[in-house]
FIBAVEX-801367 format. One line per 10 residues: their letters; for each residue x, y, z of N, C-alpha, C, CB. Coordinates in steps of 0.02 Angstrom, whole numbers. Atoms other than C-alpha are relative to their C-alpha. Glycine has a CB too. Layout:
! FIBAVEX-801367
a) X/Y/Z/X/Y/Z/X/Y/Z/X/Y/Z  ...;
***
This chain:
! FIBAVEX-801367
xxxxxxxxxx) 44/-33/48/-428/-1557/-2271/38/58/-32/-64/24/35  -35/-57/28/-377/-1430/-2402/-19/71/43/-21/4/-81  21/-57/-21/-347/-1248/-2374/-60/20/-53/60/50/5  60/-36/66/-543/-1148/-2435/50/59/3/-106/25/23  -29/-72/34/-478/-1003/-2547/-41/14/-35/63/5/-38  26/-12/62/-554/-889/-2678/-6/-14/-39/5/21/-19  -5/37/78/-522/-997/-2822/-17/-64/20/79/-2/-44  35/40/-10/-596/-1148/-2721/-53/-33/-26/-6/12/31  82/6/31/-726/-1237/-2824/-56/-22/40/-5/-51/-56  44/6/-82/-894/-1238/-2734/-14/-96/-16/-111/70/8;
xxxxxxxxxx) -18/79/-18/-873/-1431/-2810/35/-43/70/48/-15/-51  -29/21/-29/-741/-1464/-2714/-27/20/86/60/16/-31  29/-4/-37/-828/-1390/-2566/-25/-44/49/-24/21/-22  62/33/-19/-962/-1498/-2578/19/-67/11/-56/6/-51  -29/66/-11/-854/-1655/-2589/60/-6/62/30/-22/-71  -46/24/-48/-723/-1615/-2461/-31/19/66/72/30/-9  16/-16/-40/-827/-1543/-2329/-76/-47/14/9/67/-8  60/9/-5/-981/-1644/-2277/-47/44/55/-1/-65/11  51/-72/-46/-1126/-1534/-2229/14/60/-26/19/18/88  -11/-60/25/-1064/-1409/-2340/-64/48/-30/48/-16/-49;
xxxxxxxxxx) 37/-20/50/-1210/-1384/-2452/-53/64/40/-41/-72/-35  56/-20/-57/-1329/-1344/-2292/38/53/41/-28/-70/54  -77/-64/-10/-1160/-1217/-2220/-8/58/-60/100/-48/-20  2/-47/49/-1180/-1124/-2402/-61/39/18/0/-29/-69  65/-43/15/-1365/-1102/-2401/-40/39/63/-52/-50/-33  13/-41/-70/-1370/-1056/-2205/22/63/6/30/-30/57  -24/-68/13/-1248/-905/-2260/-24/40/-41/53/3/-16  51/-22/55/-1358/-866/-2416/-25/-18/-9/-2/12/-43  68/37/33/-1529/-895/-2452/27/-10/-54/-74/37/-8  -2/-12/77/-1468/-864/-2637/31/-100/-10/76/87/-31;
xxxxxxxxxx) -27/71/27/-1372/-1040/-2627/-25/-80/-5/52/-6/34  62/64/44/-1531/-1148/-2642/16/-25/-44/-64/16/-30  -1/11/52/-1499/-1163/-2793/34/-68/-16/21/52/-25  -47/80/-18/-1367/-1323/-2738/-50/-42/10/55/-7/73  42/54/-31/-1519/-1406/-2698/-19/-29/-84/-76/34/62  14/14/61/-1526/-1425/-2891/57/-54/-27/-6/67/-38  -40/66/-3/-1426/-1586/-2935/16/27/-103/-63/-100/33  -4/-34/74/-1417/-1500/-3131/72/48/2/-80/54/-17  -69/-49/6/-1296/-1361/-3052/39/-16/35/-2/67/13  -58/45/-32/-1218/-1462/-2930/51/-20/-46/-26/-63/30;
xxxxxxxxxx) -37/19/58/-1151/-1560/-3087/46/48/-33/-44/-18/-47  -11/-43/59/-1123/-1427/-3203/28/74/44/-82/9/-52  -14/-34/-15/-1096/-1256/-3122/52/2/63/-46/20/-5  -51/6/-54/-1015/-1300/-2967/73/-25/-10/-26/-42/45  -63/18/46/-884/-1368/-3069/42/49/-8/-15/-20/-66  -42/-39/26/-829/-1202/-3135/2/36/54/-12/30/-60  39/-46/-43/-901/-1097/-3003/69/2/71/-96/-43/24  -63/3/-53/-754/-1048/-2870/-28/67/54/94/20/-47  25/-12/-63/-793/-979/-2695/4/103/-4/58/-50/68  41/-99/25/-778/-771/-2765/-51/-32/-23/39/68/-76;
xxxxxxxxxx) 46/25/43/-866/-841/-2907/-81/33/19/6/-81/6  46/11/-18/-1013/-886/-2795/-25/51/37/3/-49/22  12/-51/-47/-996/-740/-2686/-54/45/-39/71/39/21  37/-58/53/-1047/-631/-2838/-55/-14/-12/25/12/-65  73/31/32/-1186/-732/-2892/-44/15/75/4/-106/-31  60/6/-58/-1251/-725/-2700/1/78/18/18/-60/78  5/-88/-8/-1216/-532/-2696/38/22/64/-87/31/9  -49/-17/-65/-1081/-542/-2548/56/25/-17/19/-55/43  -79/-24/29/-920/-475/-2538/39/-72/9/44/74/56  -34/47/13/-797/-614/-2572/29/-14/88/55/20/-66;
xxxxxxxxxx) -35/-2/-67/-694/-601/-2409/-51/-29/58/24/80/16  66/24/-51/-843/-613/-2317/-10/-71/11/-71/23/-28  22/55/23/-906/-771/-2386/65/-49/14/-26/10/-75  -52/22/-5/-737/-851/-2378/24/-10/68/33/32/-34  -20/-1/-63/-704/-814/-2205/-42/-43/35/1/62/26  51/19/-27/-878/-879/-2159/4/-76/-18/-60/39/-20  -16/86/26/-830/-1051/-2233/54/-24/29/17/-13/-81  -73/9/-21/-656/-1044/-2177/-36/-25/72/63/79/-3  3/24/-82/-744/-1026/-1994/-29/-67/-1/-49/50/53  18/63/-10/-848/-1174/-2022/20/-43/-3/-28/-13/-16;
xxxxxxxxxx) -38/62/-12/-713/-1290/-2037/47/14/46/30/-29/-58  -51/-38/-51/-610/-1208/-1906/92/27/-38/13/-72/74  -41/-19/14/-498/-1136/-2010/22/84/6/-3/-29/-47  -3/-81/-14/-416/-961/-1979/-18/37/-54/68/28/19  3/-32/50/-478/-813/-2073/43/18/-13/-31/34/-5  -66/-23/61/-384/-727/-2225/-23/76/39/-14/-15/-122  16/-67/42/-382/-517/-2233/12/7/-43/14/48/10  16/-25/53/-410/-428/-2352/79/31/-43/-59/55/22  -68/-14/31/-206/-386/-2382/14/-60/-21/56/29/42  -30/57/29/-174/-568/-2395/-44/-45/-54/20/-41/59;
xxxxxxxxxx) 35/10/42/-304/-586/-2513/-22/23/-71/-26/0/27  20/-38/46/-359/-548/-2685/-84/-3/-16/42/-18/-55  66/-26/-14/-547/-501/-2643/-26/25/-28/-11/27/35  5/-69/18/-569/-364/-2750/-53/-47/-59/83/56/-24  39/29/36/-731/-416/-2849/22/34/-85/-76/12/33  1/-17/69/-709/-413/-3042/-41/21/-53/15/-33/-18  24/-39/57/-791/-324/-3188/-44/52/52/-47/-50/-65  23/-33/-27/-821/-191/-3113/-63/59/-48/58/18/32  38/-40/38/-954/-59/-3197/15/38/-45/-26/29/26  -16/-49/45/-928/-12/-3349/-60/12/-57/69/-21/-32;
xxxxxxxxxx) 55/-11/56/-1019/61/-3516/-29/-40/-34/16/31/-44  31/22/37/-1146/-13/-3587/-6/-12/-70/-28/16/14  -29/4/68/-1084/-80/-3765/-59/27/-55/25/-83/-16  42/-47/62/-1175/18/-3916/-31/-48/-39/48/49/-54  47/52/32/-1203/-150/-3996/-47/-78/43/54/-27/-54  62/44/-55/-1326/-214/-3852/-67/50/-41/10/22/124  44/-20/41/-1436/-73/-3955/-62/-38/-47/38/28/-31  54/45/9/-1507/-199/-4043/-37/-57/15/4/-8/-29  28/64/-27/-1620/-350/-4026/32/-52/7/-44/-20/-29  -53/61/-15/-1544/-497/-3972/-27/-53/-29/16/-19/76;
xxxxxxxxxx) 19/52/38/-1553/-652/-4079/-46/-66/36/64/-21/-28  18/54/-47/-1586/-769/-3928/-11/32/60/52/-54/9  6/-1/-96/-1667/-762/-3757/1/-47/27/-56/23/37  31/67/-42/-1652/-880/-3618/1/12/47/25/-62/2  -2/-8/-57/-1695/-896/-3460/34/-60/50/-62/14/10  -66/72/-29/-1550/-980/-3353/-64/-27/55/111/37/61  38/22/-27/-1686/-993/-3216/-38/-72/-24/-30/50/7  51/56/73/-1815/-1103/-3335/48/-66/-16/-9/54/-105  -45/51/11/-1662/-1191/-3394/13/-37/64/63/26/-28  0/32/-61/-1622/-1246/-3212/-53/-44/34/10/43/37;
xxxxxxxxxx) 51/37/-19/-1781/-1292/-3172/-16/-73/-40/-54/45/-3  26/50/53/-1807/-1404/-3331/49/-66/1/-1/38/-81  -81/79/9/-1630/-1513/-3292/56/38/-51/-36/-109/-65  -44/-21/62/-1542/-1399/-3429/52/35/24/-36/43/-55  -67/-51/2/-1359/-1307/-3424/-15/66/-40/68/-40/-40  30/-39/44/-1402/-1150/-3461/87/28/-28/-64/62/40  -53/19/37/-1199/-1141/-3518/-14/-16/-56/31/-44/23  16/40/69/-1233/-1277/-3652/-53/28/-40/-21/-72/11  55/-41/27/-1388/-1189/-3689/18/48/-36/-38/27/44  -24/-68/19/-1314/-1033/-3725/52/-20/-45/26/48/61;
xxxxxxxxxx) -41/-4/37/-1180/-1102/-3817/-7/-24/-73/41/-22/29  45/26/27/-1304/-1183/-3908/-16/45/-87/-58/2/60  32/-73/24/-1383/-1020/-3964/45/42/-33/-25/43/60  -57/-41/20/-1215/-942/-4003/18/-16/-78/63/-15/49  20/43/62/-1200/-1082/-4140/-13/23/-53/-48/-34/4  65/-41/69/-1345/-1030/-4232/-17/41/-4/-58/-8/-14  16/-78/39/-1327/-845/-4234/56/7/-46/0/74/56  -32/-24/52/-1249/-750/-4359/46/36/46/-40/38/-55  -60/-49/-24/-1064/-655/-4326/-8/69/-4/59/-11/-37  24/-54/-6/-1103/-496/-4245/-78/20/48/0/11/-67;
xxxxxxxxxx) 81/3/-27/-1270/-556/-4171/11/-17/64/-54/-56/-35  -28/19/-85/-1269/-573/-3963/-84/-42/10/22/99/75  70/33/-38/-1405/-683/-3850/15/56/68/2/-112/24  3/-39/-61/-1487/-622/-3694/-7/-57/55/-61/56/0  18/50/-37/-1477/-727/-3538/-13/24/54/39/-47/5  29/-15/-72/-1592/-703/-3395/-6/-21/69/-42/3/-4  -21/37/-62/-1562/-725/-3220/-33/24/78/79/9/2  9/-42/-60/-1608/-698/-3042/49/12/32/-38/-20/42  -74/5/-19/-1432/-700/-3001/61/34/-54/13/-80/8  -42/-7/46/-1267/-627/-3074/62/-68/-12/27/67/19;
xxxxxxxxxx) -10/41/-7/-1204/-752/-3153/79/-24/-8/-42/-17/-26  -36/-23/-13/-1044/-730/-3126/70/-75/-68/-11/14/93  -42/69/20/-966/-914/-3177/5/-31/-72/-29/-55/39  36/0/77/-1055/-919/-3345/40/55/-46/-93/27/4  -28/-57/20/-979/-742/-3370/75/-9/-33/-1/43/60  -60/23/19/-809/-798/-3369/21/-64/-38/29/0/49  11/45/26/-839/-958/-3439/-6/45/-90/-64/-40/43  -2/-23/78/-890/-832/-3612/71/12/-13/-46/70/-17  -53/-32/30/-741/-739/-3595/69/-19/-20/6/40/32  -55/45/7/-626/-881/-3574/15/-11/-93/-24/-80/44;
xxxxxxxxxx) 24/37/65/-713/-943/-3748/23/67/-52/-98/-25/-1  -8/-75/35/-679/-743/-3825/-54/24/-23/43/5/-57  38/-37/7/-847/-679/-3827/0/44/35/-40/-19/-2  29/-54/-13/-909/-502/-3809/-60/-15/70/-30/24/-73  61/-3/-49/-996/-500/-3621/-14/67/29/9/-48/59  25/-48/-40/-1077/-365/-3530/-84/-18/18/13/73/-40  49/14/-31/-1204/-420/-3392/-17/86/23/15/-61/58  23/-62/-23/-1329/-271/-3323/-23/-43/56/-52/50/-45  37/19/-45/-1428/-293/-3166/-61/54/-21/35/1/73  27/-24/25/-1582/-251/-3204/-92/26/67/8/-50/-67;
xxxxxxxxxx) 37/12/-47/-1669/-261/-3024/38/-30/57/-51/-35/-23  -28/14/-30/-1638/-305/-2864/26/-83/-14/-31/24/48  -17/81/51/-1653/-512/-2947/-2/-10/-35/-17/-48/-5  6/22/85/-1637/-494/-3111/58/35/-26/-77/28/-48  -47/-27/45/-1488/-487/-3223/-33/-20/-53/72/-20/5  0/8/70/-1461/-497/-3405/58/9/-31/-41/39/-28  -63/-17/33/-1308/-531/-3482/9/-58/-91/72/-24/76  4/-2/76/-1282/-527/-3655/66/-15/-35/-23/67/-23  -89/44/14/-1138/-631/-3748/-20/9/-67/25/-103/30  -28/-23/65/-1085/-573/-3929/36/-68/-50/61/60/20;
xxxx) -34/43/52/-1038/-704/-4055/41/80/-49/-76/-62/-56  -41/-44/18/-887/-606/-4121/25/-50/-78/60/20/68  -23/-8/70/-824/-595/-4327/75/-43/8/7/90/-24  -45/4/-8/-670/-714/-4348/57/31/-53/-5/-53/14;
***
């Protein structure tokens, strides 16, 4: 079996480990969400074992180790690792000020069978350059996040509660 690492997709997880899915969601309630055959497909794809950490609100290392043990593999530390969670807190961009062209709720979307990804990219489409959407979550969504920035949109997620984000992606002027 492969070595699990941080950049592990929780795909690959789920296909090289059997019993994985029920191993995730025993370490986090938050990883129910696998029980959804929509993000299995689609998110778990991009979604890599920080990734998931963030979205479940753990520290990476943690989560990693706790997987590592379940296949009997030795843990990492934190020197031989790059752990260090990303985007860390910064200012709130001046052009979140205004209304946002689009809302969605990734939740809603999940429930309905939908990518809230495709959704959103959807939405991006058919705004105008300069105009951002808002996407709502009970989770940060960490995988989606980087998924914009890959693409070169403007992101900055807030938390807006202990389960609720909102992160807001910028269709940018070419």
């Amino acid at each position: 079996m492969k070595e699990i690492t941080l950049e592990t997709k929780i795909s690959e997880l789920l296909s090289d480990y059997p019993g994985m899915k029920e191993t995730l969601i025993a370490i986090n309630p938050k990883f129910k969400k696998l029980n959804n055959p929509v993000l299995r497909r689609t998110l778990a794809r991009v979604a890599s074992v920080k990734q998931a950490a963030i979205v479940g609100g753990m520290d990476p290392l943690d989560l990693l180790n706790r997987l590592r043990e379940s296949v009997g593999q030795p843990p990492v530390d934190a020197a031989s690792s790059s752990a260090a969670i990303p985007n860390g807190p910064q200012e709130k961009p001046a052009w979140i000020s205004a209304e946002p062209a689009a809302t969605l709720d990734a939740n809603a979307l999940l429930d309905d069978g939908e990518t809230p990804l495709a959704e959103a990219n959807k939405a991006l489409r058919r705004i105008g350059e300069g105009e951002f959407i808002a996407l709502h979550s009970d989770f940060k969504p960490e995988p989606l996040i980087e998924e914009f920035q890959k693409a070169g949109r403007e992101v900055y997620c807030e938390q807006k509660g202990e389960n609720a984000f909102v992160t807001y992606v910028r269709k940018r002027g070419k």
